[in-house]
N, C-alpha and C positions, 0 to 999 in steps of 0.2 A: 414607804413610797413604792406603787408599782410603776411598771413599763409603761409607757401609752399607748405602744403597739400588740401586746400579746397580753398583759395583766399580770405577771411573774415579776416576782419581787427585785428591784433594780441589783444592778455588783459595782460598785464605786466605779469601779474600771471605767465603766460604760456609761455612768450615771448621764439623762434621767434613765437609761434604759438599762434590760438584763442582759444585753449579749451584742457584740458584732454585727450580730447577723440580724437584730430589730433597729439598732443605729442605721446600716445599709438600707433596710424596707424604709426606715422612716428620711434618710438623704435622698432614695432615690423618689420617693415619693413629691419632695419639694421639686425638684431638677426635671420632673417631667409635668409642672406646676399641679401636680392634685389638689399642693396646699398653696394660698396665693394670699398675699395680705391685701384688706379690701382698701380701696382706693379708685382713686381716678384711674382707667385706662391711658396711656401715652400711644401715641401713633408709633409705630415701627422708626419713620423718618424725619419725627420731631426729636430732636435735641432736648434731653431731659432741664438741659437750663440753657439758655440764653447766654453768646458771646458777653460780654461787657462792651459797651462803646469805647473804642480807640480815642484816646486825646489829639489835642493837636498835634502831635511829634508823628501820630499814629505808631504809637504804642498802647497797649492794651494795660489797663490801670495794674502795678501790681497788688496781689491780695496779701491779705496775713495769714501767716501760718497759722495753725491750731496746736 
């Protein structure tokens, strides 16, 4: 298996990558979005999901854990 950022052969340590310092290119690369998984755009001020409707008590339903 190589690196996907330089092509050198990975070191477990690091895996998939050869070294620190292609992990770091390749973190900082997501974090300043170079890489973006495709999808719908969301507004900045839209709320990824939606409150729940409060019941009569106006309490909000509770959920189940995962």
């Amino acid at each position: 298996m190589t690196c996907p950022i330089c092509g050198k052969t990975t070191d477990a340590d690091y895996r998939p990558f050869c070294s620190r310092r292609c992990a770091d290119i390749d973190l900082g690369r997501w974090l300043t979005g170079s890489y973006v998984i495709p999808g719908e755009a969301l507004d900045e001020d839209e709320p990824a999901r939606p409150d729940p409707p409060a019941d009569e008590a106006g309490e909000a339903p509770r959920r189940k854990p995962h």
